[in-house]
C-alpha positions in Angstrom: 1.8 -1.2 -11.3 5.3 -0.3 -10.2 8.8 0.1 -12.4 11.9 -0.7 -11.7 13.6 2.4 -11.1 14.3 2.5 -7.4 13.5 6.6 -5.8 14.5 7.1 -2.3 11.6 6.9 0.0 11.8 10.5 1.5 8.9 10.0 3.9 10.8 7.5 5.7 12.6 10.6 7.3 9.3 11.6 9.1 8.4 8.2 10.9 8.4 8.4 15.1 7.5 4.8 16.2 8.4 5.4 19.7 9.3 1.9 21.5 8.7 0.0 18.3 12.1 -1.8 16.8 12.6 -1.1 13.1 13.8 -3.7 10.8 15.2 -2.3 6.6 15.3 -4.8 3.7 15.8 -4.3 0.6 15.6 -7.3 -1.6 15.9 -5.8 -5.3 12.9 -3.7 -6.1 11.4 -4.5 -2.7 12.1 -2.0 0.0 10.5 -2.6 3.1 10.7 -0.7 6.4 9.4 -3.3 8.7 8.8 -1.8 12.6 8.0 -4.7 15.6 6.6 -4.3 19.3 10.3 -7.0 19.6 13.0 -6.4 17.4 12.9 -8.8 14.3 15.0 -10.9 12.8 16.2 -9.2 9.0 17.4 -12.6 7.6 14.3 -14.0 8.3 12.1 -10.8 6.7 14.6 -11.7 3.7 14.2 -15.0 3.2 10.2 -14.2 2.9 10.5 -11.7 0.7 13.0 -13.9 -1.0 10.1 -16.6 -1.5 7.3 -14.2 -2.4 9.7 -12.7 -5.1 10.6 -16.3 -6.3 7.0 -17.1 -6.9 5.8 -14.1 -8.4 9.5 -13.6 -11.1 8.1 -17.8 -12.0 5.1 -17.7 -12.6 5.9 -14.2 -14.5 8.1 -16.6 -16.2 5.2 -18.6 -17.3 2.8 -16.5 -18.1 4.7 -12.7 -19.1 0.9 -11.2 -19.1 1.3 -10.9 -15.3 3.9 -8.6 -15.5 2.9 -6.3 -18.3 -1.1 -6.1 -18.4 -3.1 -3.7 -17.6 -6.0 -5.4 -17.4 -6.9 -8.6 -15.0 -5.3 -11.5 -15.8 -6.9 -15.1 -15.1 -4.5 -17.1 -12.9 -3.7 -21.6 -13.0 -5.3 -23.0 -10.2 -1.7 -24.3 -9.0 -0.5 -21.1 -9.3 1.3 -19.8 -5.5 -1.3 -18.4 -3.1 0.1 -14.7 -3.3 0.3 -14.9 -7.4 -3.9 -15.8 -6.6 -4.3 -13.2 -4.1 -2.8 -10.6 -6.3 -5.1 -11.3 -9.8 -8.3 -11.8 -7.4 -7.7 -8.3 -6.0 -7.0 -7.2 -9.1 -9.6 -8.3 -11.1 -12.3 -6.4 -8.4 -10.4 -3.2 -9.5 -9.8 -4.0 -12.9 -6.6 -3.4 -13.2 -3.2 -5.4 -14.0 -2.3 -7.9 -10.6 0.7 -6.2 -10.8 -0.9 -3.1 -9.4 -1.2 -5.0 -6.1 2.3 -6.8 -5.8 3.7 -4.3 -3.3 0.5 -4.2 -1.0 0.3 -8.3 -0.8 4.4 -8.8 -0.2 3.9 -6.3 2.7 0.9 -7.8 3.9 1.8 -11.4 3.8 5.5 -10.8 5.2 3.5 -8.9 8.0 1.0 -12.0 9.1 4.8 -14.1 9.0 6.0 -11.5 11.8 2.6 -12.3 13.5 2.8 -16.0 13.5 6.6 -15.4 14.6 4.9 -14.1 17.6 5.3 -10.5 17.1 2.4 -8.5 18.6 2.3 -5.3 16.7 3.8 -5.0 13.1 3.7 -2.1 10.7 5.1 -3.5 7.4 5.6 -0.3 4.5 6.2 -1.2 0.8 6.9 1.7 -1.0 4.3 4.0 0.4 1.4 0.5 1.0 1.5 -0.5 4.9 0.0 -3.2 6.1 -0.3 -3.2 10.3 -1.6 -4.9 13.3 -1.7 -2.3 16.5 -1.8 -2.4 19.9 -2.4 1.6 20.4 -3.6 4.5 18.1 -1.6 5.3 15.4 -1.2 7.8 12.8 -0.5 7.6 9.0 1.0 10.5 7.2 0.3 11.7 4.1 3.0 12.6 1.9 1.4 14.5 -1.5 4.1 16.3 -3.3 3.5 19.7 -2.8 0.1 19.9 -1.9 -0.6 21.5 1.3 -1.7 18.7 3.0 1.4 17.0 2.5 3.1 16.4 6.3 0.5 18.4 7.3 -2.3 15.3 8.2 -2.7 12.1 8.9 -4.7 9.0 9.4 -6.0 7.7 12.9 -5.6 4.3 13.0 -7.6 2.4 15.7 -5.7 -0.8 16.8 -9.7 -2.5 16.6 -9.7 -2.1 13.1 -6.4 -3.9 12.4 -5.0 -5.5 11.2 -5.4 -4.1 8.2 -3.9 -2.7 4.9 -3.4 1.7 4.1 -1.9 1.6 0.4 -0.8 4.5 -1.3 -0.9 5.7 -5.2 -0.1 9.1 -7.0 0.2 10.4 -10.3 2.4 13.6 -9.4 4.9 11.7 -6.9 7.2 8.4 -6.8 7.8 5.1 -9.1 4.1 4.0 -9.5 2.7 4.0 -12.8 -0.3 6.0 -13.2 -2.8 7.8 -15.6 -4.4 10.5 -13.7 -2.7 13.8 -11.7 -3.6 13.0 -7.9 -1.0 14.0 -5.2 -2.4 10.9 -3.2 -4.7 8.2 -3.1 -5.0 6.4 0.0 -7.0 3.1 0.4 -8.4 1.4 3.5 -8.8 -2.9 3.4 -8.7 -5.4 5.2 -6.8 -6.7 2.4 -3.7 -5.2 1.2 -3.3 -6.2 -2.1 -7.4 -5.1 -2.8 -6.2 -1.5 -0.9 -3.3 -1.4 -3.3 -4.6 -2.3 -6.2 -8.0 0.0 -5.8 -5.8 2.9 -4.9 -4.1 2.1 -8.2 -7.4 2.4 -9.9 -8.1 5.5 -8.0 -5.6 7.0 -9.0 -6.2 6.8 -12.8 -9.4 7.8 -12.4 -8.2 11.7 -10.8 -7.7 14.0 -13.4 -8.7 17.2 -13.6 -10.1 18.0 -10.0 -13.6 17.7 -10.6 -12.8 13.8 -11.0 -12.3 13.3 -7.6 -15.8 12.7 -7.0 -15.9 9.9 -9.6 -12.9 7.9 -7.5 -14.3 8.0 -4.1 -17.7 6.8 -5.7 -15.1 3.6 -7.5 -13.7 2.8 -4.4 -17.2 3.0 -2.7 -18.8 0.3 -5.1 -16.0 -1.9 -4.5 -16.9 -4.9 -1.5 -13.7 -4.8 0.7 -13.3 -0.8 0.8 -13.3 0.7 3.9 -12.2 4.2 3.2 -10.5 6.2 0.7 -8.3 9.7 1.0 -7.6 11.5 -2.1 -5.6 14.5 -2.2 -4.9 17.1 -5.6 -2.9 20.3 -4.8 -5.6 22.1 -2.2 -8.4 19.5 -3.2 -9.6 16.6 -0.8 -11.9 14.1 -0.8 -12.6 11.1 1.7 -14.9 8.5 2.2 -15.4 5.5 4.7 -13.8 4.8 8.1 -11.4 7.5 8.0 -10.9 10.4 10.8 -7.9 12.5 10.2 -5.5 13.8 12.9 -3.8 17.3 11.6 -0.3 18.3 12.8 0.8 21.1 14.1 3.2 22.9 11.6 6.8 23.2 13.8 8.1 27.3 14.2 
């Protein structure tokens, strides 16, 4: 679950993208870096966001559980597709659907870029990426002060896209969270499900020896397909996940 306090997103400073066009929009609490084989149109990107907002802030309206539990909250049947997406994926991590609001705006302003025509799109959310490729790409990992921070990242194979990478920490950034992990990173084909798992993740890390007890959550759950999780020196991974590590600069 996310506040409202806005922090700038530091990691946006390390991002090469070579040839692909980047896009910014921020649209009150949503801050997305959008980057496009073509370069895309930003009013367009805000009038989605715009929509997705509008739906979510109503039914919020409606029902104020869907802002403020921690739990899973049972949607209405008429209730906007990505207020539905956002409780199912939720509910499979037991956690409140607001845990996976920044995962399902990026991913379902990322499949409007693809029906826009838009061959490859990387859509980040506040550290939760959703992205259709067209060549290998990596996905760094920025964990506070842990050593690993900057110092890996995730191979991303443009077969297994597209596809959701959503970020969570205890120690680093606006998320709300129970445990101490530097990073939680979540593989699905579904971003909201990565975002909200990672969420749940996250909780779960604290001390150390509760990593192990995480990657076995995000194992059980149908959807998963790989999970980083990063305390101070610690690491532990599971799934379709090979790491790239880069070479520290002199």
């Amino acid at each position: 679950m996310k506040t409202r306090r806005y922090q700038k997103r530091i990691y946006r400073d390390w991002v090469r993208t070579g040839k692909l066009k980047k896009t910014h929009v921020i649209v009150q609490e949503t801050d997305l870096a959008v980057y496009c084989d073509t370069a895309a149109d930003p009013l367009f990107i805000e009038k989605r966001v715009r929509l997705y907002r509008r739906q979510i802030e109503g039914y919020i309206a409606k029902d104020r559980r869907f802002l403020e539990s921690l739990r899973p909250v049972e949607v209405e049947l008429r209730a906007p597709p990505i207020v539905k997406n956002m409780a199912a994926q939720a509910k499979k991590a037991n956690v409140g659907p607001m845990a996976a609001v920044a995962g399902a705006i990026a991913e379902a302003v990322g499949k409007d870029l693809l029906r826009r025509g838009h061959q490859e799109v990387i859509v980040e959310n506040g550290g939760d990426i959703f992205l259709k490729i067209k060549k290998p790409r990596l996905i760094g990992f920025y964990a506070g002060v842990s050593r690993f921070s900057g110092s890996i990242a995730l191979k991303v194979r443009p077969a297994d896209t597209p596809e959701g990478i959503c970020a969570s920490s205890g120690t680093v950034g606006h998320s709300l969270s129970f445990g101490c992990a530097d990073s939680v990173a979540v593989i699905s084909k579904n971003a909201a499900l990565a975002d909200a798992v990672a969420t749940a993740c996250a909780n779960l890390v604290c001390p150390k020896q509760d990593l192990s007890k995480a990657v076995a959550f995000a194992r059980s759950i149908k959807g998963i397909k790989g999970v980083v999780i990063i305390t101070r020196d610690n690491l532990a991974s599971w799934g379709n996940v090979t790491f790239s590590v880069k070479r520290q600069k002199k």
